[in-house]
C-alpha positions as CSV (number, residue, x, y, z in Angstrom):
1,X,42.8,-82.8,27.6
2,X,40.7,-80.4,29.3
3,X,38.6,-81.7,32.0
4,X,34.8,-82.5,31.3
5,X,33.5,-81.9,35.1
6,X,32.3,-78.5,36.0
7,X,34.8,-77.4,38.9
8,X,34.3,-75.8,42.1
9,X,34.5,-72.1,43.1
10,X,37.8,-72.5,44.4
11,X,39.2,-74.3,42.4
12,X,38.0,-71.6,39.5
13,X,39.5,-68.8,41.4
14,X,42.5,-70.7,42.0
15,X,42.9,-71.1,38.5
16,X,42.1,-67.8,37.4
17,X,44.9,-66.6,39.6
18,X,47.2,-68.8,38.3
19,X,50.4,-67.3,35.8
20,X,51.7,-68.1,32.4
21,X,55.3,-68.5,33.7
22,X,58.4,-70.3,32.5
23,X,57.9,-72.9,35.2
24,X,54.3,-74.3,35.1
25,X,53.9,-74.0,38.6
26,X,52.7,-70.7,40.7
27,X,54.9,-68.9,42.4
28,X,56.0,-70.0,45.9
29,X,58.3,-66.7,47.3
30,X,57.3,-63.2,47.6
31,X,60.6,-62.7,45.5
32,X,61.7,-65.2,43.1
33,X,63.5,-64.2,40.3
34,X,63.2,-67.7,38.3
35,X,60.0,-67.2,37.7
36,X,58.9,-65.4,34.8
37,X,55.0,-64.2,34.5
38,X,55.0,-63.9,30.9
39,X,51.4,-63.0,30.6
40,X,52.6,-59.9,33.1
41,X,55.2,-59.1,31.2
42,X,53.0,-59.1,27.9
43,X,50.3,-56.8,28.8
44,X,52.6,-54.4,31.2
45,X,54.6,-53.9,27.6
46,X,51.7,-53.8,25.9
47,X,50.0,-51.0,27.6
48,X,53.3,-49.6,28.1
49,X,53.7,-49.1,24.0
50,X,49.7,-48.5,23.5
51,X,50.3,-45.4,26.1
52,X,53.5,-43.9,24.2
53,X,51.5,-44.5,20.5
54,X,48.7,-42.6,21.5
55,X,50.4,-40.0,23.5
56,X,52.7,-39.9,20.3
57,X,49.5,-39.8,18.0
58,X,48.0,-36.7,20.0
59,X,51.2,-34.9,19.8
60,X,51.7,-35.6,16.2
61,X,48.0,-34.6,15.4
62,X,48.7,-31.1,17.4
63,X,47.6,-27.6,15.8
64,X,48.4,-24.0,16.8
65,X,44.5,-23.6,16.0
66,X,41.4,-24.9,17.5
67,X,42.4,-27.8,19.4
68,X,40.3,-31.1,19.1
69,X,39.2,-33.3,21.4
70,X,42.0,-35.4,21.6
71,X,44.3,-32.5,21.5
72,X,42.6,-31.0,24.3
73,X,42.3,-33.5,26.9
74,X,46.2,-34.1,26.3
75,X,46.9,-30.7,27.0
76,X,44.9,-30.6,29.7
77,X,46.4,-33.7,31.0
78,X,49.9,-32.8,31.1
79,X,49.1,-29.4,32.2
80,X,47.7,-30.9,35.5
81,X,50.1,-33.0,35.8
82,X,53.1,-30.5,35.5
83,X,51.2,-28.3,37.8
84,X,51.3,-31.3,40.5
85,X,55.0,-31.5,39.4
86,X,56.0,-28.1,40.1
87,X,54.4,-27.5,43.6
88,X,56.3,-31.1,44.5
89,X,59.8,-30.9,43.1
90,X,60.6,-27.6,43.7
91,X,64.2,-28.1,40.9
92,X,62.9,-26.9,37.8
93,X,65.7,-29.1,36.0
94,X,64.8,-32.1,37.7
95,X,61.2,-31.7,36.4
96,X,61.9,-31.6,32.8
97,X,62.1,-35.8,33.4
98,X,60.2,-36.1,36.5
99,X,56.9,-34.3,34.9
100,X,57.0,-36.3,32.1
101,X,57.8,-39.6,34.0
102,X,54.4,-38.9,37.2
103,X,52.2,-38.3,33.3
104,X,53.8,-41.8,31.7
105,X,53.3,-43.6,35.0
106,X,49.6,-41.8,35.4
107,X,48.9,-42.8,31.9
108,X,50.1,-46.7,31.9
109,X,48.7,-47.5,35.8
110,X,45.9,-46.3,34.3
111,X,45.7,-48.6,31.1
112,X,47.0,-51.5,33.0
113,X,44.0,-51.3,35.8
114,X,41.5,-50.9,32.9
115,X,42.0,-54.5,31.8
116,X,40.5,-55.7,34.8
117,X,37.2,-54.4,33.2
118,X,37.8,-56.6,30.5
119,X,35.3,-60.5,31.2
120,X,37.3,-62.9,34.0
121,X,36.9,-65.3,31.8
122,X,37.6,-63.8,28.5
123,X,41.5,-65.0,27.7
124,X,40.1,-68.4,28.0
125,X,37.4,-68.3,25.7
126,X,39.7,-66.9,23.1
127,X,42.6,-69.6,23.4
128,X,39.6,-72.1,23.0
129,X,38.8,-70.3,19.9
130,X,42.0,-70.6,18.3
131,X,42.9,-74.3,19.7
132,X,45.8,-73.1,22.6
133,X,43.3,-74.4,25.7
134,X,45.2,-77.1,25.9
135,X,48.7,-75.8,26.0
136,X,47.8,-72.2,27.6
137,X,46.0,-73.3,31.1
138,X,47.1,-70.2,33.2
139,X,46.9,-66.7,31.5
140,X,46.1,-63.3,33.7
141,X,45.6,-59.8,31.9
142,X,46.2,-57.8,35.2
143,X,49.7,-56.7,35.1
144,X,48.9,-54.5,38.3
145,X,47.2,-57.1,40.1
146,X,50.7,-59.4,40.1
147,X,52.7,-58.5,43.0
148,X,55.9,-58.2,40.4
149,X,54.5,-55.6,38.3
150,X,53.9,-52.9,41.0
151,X,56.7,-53.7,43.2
152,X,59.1,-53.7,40.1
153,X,57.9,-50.0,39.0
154,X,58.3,-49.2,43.0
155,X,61.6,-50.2,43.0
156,X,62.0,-48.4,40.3
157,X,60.8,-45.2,42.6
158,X,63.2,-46.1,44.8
159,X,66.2,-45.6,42.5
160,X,65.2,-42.6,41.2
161,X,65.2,-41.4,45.3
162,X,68.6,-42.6,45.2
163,X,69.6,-41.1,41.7
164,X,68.6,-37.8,42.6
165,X,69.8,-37.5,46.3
166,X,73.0,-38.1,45.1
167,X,72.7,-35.6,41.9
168,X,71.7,-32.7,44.5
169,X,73.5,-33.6,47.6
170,X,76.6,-35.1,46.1
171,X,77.9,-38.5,47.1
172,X,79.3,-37.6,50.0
173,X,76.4,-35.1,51.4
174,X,74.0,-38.4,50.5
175,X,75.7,-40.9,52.4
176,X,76.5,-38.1,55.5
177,X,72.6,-37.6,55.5
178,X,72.1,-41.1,56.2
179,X,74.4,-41.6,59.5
180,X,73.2,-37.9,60.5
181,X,69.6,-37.9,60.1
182,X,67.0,-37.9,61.5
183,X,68.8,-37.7,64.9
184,X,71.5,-34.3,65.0
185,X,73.9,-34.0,66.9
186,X,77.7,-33.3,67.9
187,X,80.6,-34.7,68.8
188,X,80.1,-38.5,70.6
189,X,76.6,-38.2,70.4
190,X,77.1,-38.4,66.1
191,X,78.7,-41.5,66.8
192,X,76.6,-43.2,69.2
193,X,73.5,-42.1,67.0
194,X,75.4,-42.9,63.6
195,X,74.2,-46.9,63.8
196,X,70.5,-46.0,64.5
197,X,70.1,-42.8,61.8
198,X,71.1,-45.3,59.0
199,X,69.2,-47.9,60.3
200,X,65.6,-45.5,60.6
201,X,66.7,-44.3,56.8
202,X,67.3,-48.0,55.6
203,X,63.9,-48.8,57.1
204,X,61.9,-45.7,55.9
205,X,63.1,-46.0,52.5
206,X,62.5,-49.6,52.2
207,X,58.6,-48.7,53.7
208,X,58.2,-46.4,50.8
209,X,58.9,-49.0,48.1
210,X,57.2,-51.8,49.9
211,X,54.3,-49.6,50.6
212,X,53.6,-47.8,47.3
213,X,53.5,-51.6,45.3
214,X,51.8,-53.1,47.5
215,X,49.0,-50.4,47.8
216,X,48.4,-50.5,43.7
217,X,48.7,-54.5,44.1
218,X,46.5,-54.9,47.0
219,X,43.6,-52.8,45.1
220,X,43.7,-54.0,42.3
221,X,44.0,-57.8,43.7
222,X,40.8,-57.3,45.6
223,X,39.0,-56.0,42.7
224,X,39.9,-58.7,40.7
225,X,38.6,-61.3,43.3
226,X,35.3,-59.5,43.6
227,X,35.3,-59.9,39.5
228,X,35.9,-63.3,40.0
229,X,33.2,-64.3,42.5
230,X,30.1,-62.4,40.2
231,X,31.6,-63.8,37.3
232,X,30.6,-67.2,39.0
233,X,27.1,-66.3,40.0
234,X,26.7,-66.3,35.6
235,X,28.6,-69.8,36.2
236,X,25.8,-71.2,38.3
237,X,23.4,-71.1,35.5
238,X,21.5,-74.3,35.3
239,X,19.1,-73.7,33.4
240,X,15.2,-71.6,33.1
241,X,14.9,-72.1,36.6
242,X,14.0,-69.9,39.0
243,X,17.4,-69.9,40.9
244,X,19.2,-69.6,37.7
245,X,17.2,-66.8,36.8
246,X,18.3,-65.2,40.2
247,X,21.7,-65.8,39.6
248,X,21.9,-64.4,36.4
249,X,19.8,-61.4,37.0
250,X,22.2,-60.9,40.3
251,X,25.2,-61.4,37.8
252,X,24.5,-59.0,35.8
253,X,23.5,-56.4,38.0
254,X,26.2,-57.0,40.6
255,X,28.9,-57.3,37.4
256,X,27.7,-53.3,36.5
257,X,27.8,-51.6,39.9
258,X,30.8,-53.1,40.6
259,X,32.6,-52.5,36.9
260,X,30.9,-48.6,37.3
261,X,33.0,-48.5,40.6
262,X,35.8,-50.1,39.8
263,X,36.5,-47.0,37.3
264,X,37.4,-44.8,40.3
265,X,39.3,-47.6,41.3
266,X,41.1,-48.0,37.8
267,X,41.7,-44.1,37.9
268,X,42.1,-43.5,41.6
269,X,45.2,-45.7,42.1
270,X,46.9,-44.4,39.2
271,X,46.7,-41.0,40.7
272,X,48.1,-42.0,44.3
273,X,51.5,-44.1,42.4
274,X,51.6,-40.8,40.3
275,X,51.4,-38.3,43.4
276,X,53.5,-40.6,45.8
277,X,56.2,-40.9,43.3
278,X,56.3,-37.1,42.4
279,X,56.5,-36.9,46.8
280,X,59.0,-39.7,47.1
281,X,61.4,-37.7,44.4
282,X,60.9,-34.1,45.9
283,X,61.9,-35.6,49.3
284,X,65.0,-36.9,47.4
285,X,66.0,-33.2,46.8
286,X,65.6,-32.0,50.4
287,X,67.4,-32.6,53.5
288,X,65.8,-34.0,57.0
């Protein structure tokens, strides 16, 4: 039974920053793969499959004529993007997937920020539409602004790095790199240095994943709290009142500037995962 007593600021952002998980509790590790954010998982997918339909729409929708405006801002889209590509990652090969990959990972950042735009409060008013208030408590539409989400597609980053310094150095040219670089050198000096090369490659490839979720996450968790405290100057309402009025008035204007900046947010981040992945993989093709 849902509670009858107003509750307090934090106690509403605690709430709002709870999870619909398989365990009914919030998550206590940084990793813990027992937990399951299914609201995460449902509206990374989600945007993930509303990116690909309407990339897939444009594409079936292309002429050889006059383009329209959905044509165009595609091609122009991927065109930018497979300029970016090519001054990057110099293999032409390797960009026939990589270029695609920066525009898919551009494109769904993108949508997956944008739901923050969307009311704070709006997944709750719907499940106590339909009757599920009572049985969904937790439910968070920012797939971005769960730690999960962007260190899962960084990790993903980093095994592409892996993939493809393997493909163009070979196996053994990969693993030589790492007890040879970034320190050179001959004869006993290879050995002695052999411990602390791996260990500066260990750590700088384990920066680059660490650092290019957490930027998107930190972001986009920031804006989300900012959401979250205007959206309870509209809570304070108490009635026609001059310090409701305040409130309200405050609400609403402070809910626009921030939504109208939040855009180059939205956009912005999308654009450094995109650039720093197409950096991360040409690095994979060259050696220190």
């Amino acid at each position: 039974m849902a509670s009858t007593t107003a509750p307090t600021a934090s106690e509403y952002i605690v709430h709002h920053l709870g999870h619909l998980n398989n365990t009914g509790h919030k998550q206590s590790l940084i990793a813990d793969f027992s937990v399951v954010n299914y609201d995460t998982l449902f509206w990374s997918i989600s945007m993930g499959l509303l990116v690909v339909f309407l990339m897939w729409l444009g594409a079936r929708r292309a002429t050889a004529g006059v383009p329209g405006k959905m044509q165009a801002f595609v091609e122009i889209l991927v065109e930018w993007v497979d300029e970016e590509a090519k001054g990057i990652v110099s293999n032409a090969k390797s960009r026939l997937f990589v270029a695609p990959l920066a525009l898919t990972v551009f494109m769904w950042i993108v949508f997956m920020n944008a739901l923050d735009l969307l009311p704070v409060d709006l997944p709750h008013y719907l499940f106590s539409l339909i009757g599920l208030d009572d049985v969904i408590h937790y439910h968070r539409i920012v797939p971005t602004a769960d730690l999960n989400a962007p260190i899962g597609m960084s990790m993903g980053v980093l095994l592409l790095m892996f993939y493809y310094g393997i493909k163009i150095k070979s196996p053994g040219g990969f693993v030589k790199e790492l007890f040879t670089a970034p320190f050179h050198a001959h004869g006993i000096g290879a050995v002695v240095l052999a411990p602390f090369n791996f260990l500066l490659n260990l750590i700088e490839y384990a920066a680059k994943m660490v650092s290019l979720g957490m930027r998107l996450f930190g972001n986009m968790f920031a804006g989300e709290l900012i959401f979250m405290l205007i959206a309870m100057l509209g809570g304070a309402w108490a009635g026609l009142n001059a310090s409701s009025l305040a409130l309200g008035v405050g609400h609403v204007i402070a809910g626009s500037i921030w939504a109208i900046f939040h855009i180059l947010i939205v956009v912005l981040q999308a654009f450094i995962f995109m650039m720093l992945t197409l950096v991360y993989i040409g690095q994979a093709h060259e050696g220190h």
